[in-house]
C-alpha positions, 0 to 999 in steps of 0.5 A: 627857840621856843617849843610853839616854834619846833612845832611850826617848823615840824609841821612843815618840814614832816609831811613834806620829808614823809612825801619823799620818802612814799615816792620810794616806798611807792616804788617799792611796792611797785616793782614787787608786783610787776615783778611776776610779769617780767623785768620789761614790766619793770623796765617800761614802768621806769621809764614812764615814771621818769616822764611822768616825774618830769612833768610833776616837778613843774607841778610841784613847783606851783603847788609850792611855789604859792605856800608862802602867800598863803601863809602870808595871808592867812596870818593877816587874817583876811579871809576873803583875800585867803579864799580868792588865792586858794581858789587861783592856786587850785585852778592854776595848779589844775588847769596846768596839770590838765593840759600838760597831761593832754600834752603828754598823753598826745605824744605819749607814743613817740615819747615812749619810743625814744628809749625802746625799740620794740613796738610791743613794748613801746605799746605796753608803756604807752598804756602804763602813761595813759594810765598815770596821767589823770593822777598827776591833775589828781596829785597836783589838787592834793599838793595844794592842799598839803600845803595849804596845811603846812601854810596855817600850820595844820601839821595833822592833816598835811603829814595824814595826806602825805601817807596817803598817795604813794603810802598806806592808800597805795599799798592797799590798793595796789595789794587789792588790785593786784589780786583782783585784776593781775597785771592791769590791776598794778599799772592802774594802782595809782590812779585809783589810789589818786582817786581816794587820795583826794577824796581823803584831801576834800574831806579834811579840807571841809573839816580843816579849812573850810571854816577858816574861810568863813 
């Protein structure tokens, strides 16, 4: 195997180990700082996480699932092609993400309420959900980007995204959020860490991408 190919094949396999192992890192952090608000905090939060989850692996797996035509046409080198997938596969990924986000968000309190019984905590769950939904839209743009990297073989920008969400962005906003605002600071970390994560993710894709579309 030639050095070129370890290259390609860690420029792929890397952001995407280092995006599952954030999940746990993110986890972490988060179970540290709801834990001065109870072991129900923590409770509730798992089970939202685990609906939120559900939802996530559809959208990774069309975020995904379009990697390998992207790699196809950009080795081909028609950019115009290139630019009319990259355009479906972000507003697939975006206008799925979105309407199963409206979806959750709609049935949010019975969805809740089928694994708690206690209106108080059900109400704190229903908030926690609200709260993570917008992100997964947010998510679904970054996967998409990510790998759009891996695709051209960017490994750089695709390992610095996978940091980002559920990483070093998250642990400082959750750190930040959490001293400034207490417990509605930690169940809303990860949507404001959604939210610089993609601007990170537009900034390297005008910086990565963008002139390859030219």
């Amino acid at each position: 195997m030639q050095k070129g190919e370890i290259s390609l094949i860690l420029a792929v396999g890397l952001p995407a180990s280092v995006t599952n192992f954030m999940q746990t890192i993110g986890m972490t952090l988060t179970n540290r700082h709801l834990g001065a608000y109870g072991s129900d905090s923590i409770a509730v939060m798992g089970i939202v996480l685990k609906i939120v989850n559900i939802v996530m692996l559809i959208i990774v797996g069309l975020a995904f699932g379009g990697q390998p035509l992207t790699g196809f046409v950009y080795g081909s080198g028609n950019r115009a092609r290139l630019r009319k997938v990259l355009t479906f596969a972000y507003r697939i990924v975006g206008c799925s993400a979105a309407v199963m986000a409206i979806v959750v968000a709609l049935v949010a309190h019975p969805l809740i309420a089928a694994f708690l019984k206690e209106e108080a905590l059900i109400t704190q769950g229903v908030t926690m959900l609200w709260l993570q939904l917008p992100g997964m839209i947010l998510m679904g743009l970054g996967l998409v980007t990510i790998c759009t990297f891996q695709s051209m073989g960017k490994g750089l920008p695709a390992l610095i995204l996978s940091l980002c969400r559920q990483g070093v962005v998250y642990a400082a906003v959750i750190v930040v959020l959490s001293a400034t605002f207490g417990y509605y600071g930690v169940i809303s970390a990860q949507l404001v860490a959604d939210v610089v994560s993609i601007l990170i993710a537009a900034g390297l894709f005008m910086v990565y991408i963008r002139p390859e579309l030219k």
